[in-house]
C-alpha positions, 0 to 999 in steps of 0.5 A, spaced: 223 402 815 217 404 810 212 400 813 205 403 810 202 410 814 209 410 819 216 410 813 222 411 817 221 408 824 226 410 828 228 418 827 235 420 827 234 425 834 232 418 838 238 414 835 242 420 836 239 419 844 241 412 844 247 411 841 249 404 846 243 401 842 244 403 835 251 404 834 255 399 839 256 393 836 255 390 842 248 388 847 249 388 855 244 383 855 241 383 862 237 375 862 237 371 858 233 363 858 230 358 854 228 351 854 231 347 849 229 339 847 233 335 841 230 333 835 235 329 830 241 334 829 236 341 832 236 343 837 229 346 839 226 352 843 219 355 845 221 361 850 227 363 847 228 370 852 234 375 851 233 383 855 236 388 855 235 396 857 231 398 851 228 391 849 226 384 851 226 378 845 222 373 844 224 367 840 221 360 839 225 355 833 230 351 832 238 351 830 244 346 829 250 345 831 251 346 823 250 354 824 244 354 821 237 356 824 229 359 823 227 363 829 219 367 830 222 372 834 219 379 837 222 385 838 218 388 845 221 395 846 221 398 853 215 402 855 221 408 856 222 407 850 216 406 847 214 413 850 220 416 847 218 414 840 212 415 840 213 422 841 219 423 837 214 420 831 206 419 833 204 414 827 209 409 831 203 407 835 200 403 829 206 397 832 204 398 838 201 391 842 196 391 846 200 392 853 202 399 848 209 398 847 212 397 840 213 390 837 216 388 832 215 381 829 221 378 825 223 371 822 231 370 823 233 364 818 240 361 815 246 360 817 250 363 822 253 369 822 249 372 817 242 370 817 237 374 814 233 377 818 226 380 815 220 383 818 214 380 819 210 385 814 203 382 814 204 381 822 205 388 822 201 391 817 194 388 821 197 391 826 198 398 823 190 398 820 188 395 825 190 401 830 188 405 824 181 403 823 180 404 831 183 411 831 177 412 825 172 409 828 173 414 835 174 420 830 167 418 827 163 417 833 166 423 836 164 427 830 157 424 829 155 425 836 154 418 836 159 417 843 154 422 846 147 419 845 150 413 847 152 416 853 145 418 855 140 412 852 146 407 852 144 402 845 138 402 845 138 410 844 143 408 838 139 403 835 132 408 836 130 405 842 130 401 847 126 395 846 127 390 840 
């Protein structure tokens, strides 16, 4: 929530559509994997991997058998519902990653069962400008013409000619 040129994320009609998701406490999940070594009292892994219907997560860090834990993690929601957020609300497209769905980079660090768990909000703040800086851009060559000339001439149209 309140991320810059997106607030809310997720809208009230799509929570109310997914209720297994956001009101069960519980999580069918449908894979789940990870390699592991150990390391003194950790327990370390770089392809933590958990899939649901809606999402998948992806986690690399470590944990012990005190409880305690520091994960990267990221959160890649389905295309479906990816589709259906982005329709509900369009700024949502600012998070999405390069295959177009929805990804939410956090960090889950402490101790267990009550670990913080924070967004990366520079991750995603990139991300977000990054889109917007893209859609403007294409705003500016449309209005500008520039995406026609580039059409008939090709660069060197653009640049005033075709020899340097």
């Amino acid at each position: 929530d309140n991320v810059p040129g997106i607030g809310t994320l997720v809208p009230g009609g799509v929570i109310a559509n997914h209720p297994e998701l956001f009101k069960s406490p519980d999580t069918d999940i449908e894979q789940a994997s990870l390699t592991f070594q150990i390391a003194g009292p950790r327990i370390i892994s770089h392809d933590i991997v958990a899939r649901s219907t809606d999402y998948s997560i992806f986690g690399d860090g470590w944990f012990d058998l005190d409880k305690n834990l520091d994960l990267a993690a990221k959160i890649v929601m389905s295309k479906a519902f990816t589709s259906e957020l982005v329709g509900a609300k369009h700024n949502v497209v600012y998070v999405t990653n390069n295959d177009g769905q929805i990804e939410i980079p956090v960090r889950v660090s402490g101790q267990l069962p009550h670990p913080a768990i924070a967004p990366d909000l520079g991750v995603i703040a990139q991300r977000a400008a990054t889109h917007a800086v893209q859609g403007h851009v294409g705003e500016l060559l449309q209005k500008k013409g520039i995406g026609g000339i580039l059409k008939k001439n090709g660069l060197g149209g653009l640049l005033g000619g075709s020899s340097w």
